[in-house]
Residue frames relative to the residue before (quaternion, step in Angstrom):
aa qw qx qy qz dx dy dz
X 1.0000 0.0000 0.0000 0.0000 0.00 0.00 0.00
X 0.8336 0.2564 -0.3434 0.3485 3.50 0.82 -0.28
X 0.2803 0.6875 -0.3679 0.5598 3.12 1.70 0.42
X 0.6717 0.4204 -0.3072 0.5269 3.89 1.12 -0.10
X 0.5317 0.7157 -0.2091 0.4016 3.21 1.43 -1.06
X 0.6926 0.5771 -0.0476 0.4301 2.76 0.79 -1.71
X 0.6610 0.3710 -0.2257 0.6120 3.31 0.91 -1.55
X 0.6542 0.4198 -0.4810 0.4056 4.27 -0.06 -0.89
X 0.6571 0.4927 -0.3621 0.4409 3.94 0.77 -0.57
X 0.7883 0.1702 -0.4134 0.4228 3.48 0.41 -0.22
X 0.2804 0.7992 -0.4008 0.3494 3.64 1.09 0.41
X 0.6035 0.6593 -0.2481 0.3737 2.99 1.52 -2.17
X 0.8040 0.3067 -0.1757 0.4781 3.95 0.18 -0.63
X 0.6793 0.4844 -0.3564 0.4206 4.26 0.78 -0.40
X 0.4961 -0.4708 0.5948 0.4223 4.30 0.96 -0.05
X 0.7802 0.1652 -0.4463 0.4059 3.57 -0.03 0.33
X 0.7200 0.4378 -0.4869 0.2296 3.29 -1.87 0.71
X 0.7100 -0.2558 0.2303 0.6144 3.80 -0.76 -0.49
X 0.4733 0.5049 -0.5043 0.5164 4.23 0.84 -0.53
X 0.7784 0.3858 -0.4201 0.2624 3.66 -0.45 -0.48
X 0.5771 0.5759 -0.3572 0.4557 3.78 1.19 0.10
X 0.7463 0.5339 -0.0941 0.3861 3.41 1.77 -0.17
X 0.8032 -0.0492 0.0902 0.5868 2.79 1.40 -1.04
X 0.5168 -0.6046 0.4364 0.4206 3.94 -0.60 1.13
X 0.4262 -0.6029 0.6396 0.2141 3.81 -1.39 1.33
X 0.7706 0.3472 -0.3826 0.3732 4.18 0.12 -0.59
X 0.8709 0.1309 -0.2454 0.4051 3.60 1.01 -0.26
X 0.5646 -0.6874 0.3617 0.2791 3.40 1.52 0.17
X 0.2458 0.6024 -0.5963 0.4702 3.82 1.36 0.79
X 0.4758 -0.4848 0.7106 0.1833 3.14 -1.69 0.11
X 0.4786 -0.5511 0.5508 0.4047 3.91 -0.84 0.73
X 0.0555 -0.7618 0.6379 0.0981 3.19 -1.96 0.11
X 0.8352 0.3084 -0.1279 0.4370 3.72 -0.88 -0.38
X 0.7664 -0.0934 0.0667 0.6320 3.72 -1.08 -1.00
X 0.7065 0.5191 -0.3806 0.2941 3.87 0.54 -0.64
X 0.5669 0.4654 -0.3629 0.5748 3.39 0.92 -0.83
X 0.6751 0.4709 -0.4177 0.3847 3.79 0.07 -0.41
X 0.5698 0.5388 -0.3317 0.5244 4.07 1.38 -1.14
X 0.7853 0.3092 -0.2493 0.4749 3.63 0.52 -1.24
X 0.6201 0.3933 -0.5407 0.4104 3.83 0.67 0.65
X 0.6132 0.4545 -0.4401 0.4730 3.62 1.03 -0.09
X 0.6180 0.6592 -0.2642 0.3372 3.69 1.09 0.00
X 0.6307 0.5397 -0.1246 0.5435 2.74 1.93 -0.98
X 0.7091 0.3774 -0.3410 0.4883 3.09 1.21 -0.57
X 0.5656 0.4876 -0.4445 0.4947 3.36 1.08 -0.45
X 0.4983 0.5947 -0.4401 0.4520 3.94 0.26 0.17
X 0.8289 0.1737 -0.0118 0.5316 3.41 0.23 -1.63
X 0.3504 0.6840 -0.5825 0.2648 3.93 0.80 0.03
X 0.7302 0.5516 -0.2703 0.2993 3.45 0.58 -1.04
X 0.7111 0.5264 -0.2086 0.4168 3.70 1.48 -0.30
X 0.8054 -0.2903 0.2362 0.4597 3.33 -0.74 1.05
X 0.5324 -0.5897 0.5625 0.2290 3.71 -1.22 1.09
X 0.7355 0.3885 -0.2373 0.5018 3.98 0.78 -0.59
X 0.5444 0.5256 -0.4660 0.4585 3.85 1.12 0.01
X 0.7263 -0.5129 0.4348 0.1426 2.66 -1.68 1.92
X 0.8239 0.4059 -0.2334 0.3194 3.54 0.37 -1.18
X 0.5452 0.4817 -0.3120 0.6110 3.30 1.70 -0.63
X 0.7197 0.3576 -0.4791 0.3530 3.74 0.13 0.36
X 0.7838 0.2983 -0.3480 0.4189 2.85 1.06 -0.55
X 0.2508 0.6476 -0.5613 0.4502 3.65 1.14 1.12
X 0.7242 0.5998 -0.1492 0.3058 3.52 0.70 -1.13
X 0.7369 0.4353 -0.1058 0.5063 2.82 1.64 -0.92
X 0.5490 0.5380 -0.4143 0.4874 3.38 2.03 -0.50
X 0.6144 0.5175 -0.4130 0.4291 3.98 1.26 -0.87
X 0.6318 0.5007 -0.4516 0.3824 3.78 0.88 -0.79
X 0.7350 0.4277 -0.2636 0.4553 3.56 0.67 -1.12
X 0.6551 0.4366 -0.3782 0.4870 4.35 1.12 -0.03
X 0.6652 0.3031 -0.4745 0.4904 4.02 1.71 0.22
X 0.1752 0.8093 -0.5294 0.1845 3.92 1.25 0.38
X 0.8121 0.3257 -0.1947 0.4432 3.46 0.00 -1.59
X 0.7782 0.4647 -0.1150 0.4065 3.75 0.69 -0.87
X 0.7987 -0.0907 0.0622 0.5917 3.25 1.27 -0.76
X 0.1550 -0.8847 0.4397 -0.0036 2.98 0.41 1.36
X 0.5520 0.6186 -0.3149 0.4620 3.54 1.33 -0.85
X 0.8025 0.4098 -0.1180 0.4174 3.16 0.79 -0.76
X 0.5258 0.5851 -0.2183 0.5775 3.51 2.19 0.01
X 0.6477 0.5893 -0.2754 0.3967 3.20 1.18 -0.58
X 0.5747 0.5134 -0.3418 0.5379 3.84 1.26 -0.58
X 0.5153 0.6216 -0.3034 0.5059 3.68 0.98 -1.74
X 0.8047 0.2036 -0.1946 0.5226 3.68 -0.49 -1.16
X 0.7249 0.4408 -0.4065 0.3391 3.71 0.28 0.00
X 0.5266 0.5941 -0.3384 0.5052 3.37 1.51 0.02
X 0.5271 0.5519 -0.3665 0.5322 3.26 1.43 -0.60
X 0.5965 0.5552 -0.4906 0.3086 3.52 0.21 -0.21
């Protein structure tokens, strides 16, 4: 487990790992609008397929719950409760 740690931290800055569904690697912005909403259904459609207890699939879940927040909340509110 901290051998993952380790590895998701230096991930954080190179475009690869769970950081690239969030935020742009060349200038560091955070997604936003219709895009942040494509790359949280993407993410989850990536990691949906792994085990209910993998790290990356929750925290896939939680990037789609938090990219249908502003726009569709109704529809964020199951998504981010499942994450519980």
């Amino acid at each position: 487990q901290g051998e993952m740690a380790v590895k998701e931290k230096e991930e954080w800055n190179t475009g690869e790992g769970i950081m690239k569904w969030q935020k742009c690697f060349d200038c560091g912005q955070e997604f936003h609008g219709a895009v942040k909403l494509a790359l949280g259904w993407a993410c989850w459609k990536t990691y949906l397929g792994r085990p209910h207890t993998d790290g990356k699939r929750c925290n896939a879940i939680g990037i789609l719950g938090n990219a249908l927040c502003p726009s569709r909340p109704e529809e964020a509110l199951p998504v981010l409760e499942a994450n519980l």
